[in-house]
C-alpha positions as CSV (number, residue, x, y, z in Angstrom):
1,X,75.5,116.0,80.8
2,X,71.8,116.0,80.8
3,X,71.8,112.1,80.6
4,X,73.7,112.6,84.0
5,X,75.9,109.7,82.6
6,X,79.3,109.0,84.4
7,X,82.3,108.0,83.0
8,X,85.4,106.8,84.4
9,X,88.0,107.1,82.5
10,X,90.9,105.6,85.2
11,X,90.8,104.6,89.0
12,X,92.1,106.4,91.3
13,X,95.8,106.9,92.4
14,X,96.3,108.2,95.5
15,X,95.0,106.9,98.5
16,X,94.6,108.1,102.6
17,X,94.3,106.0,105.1
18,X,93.1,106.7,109.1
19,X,94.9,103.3,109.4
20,X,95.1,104.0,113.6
21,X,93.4,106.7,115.5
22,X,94.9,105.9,119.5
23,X,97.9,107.9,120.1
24,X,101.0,107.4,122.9
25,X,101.1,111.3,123.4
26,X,99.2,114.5,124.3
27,X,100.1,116.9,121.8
28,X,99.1,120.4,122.5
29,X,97.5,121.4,119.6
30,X,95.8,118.2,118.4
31,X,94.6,115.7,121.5
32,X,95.9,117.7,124.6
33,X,93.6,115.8,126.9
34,X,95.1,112.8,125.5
35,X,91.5,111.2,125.2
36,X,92.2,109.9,121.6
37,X,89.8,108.4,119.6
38,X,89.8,104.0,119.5
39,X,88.9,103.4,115.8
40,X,91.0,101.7,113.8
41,X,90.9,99.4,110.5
42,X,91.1,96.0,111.0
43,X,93.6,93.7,109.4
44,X,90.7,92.0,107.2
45,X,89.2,95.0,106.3
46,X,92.7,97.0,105.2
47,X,93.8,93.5,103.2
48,X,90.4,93.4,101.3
49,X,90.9,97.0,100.9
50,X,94.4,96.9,99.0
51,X,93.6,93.8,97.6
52,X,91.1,96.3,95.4
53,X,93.8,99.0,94.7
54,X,97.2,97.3,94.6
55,X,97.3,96.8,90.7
56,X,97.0,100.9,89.9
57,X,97.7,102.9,93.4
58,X,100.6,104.6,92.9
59,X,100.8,105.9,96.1
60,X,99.2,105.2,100.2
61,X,99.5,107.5,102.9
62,X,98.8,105.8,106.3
63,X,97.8,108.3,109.1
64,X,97.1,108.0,112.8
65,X,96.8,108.8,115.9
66,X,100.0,107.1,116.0
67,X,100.1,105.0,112.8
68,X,103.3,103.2,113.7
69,X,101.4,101.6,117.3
70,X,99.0,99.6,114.7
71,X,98.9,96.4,115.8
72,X,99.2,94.5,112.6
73,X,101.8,96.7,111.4
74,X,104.2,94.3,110.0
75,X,101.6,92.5,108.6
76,X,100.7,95.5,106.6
77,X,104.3,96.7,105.5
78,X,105.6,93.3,104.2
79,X,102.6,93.8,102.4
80,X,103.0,96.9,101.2
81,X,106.8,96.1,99.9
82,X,105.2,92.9,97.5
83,X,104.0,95.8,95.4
84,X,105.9,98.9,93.5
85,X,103.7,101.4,95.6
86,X,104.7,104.7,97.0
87,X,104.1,104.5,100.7
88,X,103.9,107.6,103.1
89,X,104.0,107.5,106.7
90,X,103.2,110.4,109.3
91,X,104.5,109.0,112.8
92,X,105.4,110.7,116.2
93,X,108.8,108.8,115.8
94,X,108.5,106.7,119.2
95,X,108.5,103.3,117.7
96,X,111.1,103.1,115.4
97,X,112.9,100.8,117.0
98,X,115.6,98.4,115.0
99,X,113.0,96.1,113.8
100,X,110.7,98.1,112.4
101,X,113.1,100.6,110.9
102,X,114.4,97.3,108.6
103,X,110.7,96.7,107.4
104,X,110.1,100.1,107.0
105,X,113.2,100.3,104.6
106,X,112.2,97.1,102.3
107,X,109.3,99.3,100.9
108,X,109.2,100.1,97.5
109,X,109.5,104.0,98.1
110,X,109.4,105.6,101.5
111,X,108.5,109.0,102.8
112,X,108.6,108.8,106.5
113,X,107.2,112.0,108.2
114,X,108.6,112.7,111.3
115,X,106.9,115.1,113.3
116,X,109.1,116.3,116.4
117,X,108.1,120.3,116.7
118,X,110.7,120.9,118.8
119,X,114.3,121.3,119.2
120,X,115.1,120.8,123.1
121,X,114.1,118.4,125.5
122,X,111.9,121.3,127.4
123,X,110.1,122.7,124.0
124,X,109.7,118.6,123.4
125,X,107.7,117.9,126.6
126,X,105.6,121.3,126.9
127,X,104.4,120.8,123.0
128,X,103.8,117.1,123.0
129,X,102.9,116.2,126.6
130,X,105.7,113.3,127.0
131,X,109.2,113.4,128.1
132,X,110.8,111.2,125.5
133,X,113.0,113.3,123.6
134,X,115.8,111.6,123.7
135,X,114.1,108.4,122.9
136,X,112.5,109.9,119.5
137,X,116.1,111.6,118.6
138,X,118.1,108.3,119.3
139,X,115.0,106.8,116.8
140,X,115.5,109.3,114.4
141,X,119.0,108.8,114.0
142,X,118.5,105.2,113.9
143,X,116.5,105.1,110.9
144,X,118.9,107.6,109.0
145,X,121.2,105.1,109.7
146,X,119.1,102.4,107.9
147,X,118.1,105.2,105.3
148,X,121.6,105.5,104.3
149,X,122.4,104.4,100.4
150,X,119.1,104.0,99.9
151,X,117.7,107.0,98.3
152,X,113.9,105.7,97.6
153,X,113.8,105.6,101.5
154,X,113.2,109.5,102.5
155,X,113.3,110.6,105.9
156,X,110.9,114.0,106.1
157,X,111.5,116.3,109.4
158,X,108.1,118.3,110.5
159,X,107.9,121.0,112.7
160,X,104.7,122.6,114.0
161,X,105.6,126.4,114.8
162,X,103.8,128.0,117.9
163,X,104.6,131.0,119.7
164,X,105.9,128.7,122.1
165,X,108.8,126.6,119.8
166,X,109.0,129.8,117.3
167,X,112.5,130.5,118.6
168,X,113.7,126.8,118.1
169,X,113.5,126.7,114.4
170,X,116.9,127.6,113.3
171,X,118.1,124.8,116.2
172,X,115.8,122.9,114.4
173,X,117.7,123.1,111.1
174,X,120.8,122.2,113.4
175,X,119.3,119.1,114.8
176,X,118.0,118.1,111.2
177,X,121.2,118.4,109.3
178,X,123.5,115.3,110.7
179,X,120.1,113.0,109.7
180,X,120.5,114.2,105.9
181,X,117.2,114.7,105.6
182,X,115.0,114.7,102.3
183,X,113.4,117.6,103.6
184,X,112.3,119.6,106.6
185,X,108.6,121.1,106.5
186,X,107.6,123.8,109.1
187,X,104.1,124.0,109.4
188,X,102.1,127.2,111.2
189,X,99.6,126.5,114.3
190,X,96.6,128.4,112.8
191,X,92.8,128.9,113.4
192,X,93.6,127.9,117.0
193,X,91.9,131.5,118.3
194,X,89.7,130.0,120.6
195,X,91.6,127.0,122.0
196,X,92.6,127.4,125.4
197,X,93.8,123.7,126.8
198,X,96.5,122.0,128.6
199,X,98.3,118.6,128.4
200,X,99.3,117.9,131.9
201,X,103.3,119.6,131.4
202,X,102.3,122.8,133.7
203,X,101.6,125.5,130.7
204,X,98.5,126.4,129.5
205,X,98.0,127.1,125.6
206,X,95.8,130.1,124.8
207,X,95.1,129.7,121.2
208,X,95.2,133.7,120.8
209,X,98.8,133.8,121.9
210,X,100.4,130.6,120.3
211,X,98.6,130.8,116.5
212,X,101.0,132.1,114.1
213,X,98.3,134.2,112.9
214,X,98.6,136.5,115.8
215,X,102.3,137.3,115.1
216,X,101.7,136.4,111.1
217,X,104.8,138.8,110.1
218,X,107.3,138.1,112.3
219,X,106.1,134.1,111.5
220,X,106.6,135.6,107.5
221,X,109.8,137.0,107.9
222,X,111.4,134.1,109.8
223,X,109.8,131.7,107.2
224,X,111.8,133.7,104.1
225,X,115.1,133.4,106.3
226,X,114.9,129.6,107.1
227,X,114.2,129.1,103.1
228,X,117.7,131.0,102.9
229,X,119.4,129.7,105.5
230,X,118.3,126.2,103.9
231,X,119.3,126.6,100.6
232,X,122.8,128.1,101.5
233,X,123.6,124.7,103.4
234,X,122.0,122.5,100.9
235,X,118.6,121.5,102.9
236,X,115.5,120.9,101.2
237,X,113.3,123.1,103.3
238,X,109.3,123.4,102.9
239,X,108.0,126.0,104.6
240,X,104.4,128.2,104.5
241,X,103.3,131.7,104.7
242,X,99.8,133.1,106.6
């Protein structure tokens, strides 16, 4: 230690990637305005990239904005499926059409995150500033479908709980259970106190109302029963406490 010399005994294993930071909705609590951000990694620079990992990653997670809008994305999953790399994916769902949903099942090992944080059409729009859920539950399905017999291909349901979808998360469990999921997360809205921002779907979200924090038992309480309710059916269910 006083020689300040570094050793390295193994590379790393786990890698994040900000593959794609524009996004095709105006979610309420993370770009309401729906001004998102235009960086993204080029094709060149994510090839030279993996080309430097792919012989010990054991695992990429590939983040957006909306990751599955990347342009070169088929380019980079019939990558990805040349090596024996766990892959996750967090995506809003809207572009899982038949196409990709067959790429996306070639991979090595799959954890798709779905995040829909809602259980009705209504809750859908007001939350993520788009009226397409019917679209993203007809995509859902779809890759269940393609999921099927395949059991290194995961499909992952996430919820975002707000005062405004709290009372949809037993509906929720009811619209997750014909997809067979891996698992459903529900995730708390939190350190949200001084937001006060719309998304163009005629509400208004005042961070003191909708953060789980200010209603942090009843979130609690609700949060033991869905682990209950979850187990009892046979869900794997991830939820958190504040």
């Amino acid at each position: 230690m006083a020689e300040r010399r570094v050793l390295l005994e193994g590379q790393p294993y786990y890698y994040q990637i900000h593959l794609y930071m524009p996004c095709n909705l105006r979610c309420i609590m993370c770009v309401p305005s729906g001004k998102h951000p235009k960086d993204f990694v080029s094709l060149e620079d994510f090839e030279r990239f993996f080309d430097g990992i792919k012989h010990h990653a054991e695992r990429i997670t590939l983040i957006g904005g909306e990751t599955l809008l990347y342009p070169w994305i088929n380019e980079v999953l019939d990558l990805l499926a040349q090596y024996p790399i766990g892959v996750t994916i967090i995506t809003n769902a809207t572009m899982l059409g038949d196409a990709l949903c067959k790429r996306l099942t070639r991979l090595h090992d799959l954890e798709l995150k779905c995040s829909i944080d809602g259980a009705t059409a209504d809750t859908f729009h007001k939350i993520r500033g788009a009226d397409v859920f019917d679209k993203v539950t007809e995509n859902v399905q779809r890759f269940a479908h393609y999921a099927t017999g395949k059991p290194n291909i995961k499909q992952i349901m996430c919820y975002v709980v707000m005062r405004r979808n709290f009372h949809e998360v037993f509906d929720f469990v009811d619209y997750c259970r014909p997809l067979n999921p891996y698992r459903i997360e529900f995730h708390p809205v939190r350190h949200v106190g001084a937001w006060v921002v719309d998304n163009k779907t005629g509400w208004t979200f005042d961070g003191k109302e909708q953060s789980c924090e200010s209603f942090q038992q009843e979130f609690n309480d609700v949060m033991s029963e869905l682990d209950s309710e979850c187990e009892a059916i046979g869900l794997e269910c991830e939820t958190f406490r504040i």
